[in-house]
C-alpha positions in Angstrom: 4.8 -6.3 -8.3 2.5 -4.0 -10.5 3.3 -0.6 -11.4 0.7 1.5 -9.5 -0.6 4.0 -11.8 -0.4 7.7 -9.9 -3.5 9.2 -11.4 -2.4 12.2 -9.2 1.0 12.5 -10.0 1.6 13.3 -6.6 2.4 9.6 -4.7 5.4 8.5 -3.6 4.0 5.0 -4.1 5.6 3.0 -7.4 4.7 -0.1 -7.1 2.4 -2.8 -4.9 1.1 -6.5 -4.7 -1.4 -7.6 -3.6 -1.8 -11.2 -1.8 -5.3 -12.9 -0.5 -4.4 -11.0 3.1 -1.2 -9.1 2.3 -0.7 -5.9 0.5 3.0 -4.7 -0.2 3.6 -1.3 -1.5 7.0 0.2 -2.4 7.7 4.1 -2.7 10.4 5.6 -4.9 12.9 5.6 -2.2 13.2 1.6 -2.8 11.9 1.2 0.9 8.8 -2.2 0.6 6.5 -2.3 3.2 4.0 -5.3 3.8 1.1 -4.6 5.3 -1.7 -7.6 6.8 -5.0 -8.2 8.1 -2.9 -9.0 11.3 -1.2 -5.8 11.4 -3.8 -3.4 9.8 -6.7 -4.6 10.0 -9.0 -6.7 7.5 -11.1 -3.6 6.4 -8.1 -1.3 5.8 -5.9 -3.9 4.2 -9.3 -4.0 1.5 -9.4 -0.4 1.0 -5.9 -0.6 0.3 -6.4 -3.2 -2.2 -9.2 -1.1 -4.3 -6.9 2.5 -4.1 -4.0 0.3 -5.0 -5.4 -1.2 -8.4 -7.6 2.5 -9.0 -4.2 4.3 -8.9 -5.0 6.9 -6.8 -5.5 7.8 -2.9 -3.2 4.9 -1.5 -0.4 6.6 -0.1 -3.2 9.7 1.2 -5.1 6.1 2.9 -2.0 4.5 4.2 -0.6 8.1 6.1 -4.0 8.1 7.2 -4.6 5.2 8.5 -2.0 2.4 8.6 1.0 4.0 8.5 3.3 2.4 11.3 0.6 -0.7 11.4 2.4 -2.6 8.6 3.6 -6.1 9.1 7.1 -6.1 8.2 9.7 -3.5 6.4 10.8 -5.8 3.3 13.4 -3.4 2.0 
């Protein structure tokens, strides 16, 4: 996983992956959540992916928008 950079200083977000249809995020509580063009939809999971590697707005997106749509709870 990557280090996701908190340009706001305000996420709860740490770290994420990102896979060809997957993105997995984990917060500082340790919990991993993966999230899928399946389970969130193609054009969210790609919005995810460009907050994600800017640093900033992904956990804002993801309360937003796909919050109990992820695929699985890893951790």
């Amino acid at each position: 996983m990557k280090r996701y950079q908190n340009l706001s200083g305000k996420s709860q977000v740490t770290m994420y992956e990102l896979a060809k249809d997957v993105v997995t995020v984990r917060y500082a509580n340790q919990e991993v959540y993966r999230y899928s063009n399946q389970s969130a939809g193609r054009e969210n999971i790609s919005k995810m992916k460009v907050l994600a590697q800017a640093g900033k707005g992904l956990e804002t997106f993801i309360n937003a928008n796909v919050k109990e749509k992820f695929a699985r709870k890893v951790r």
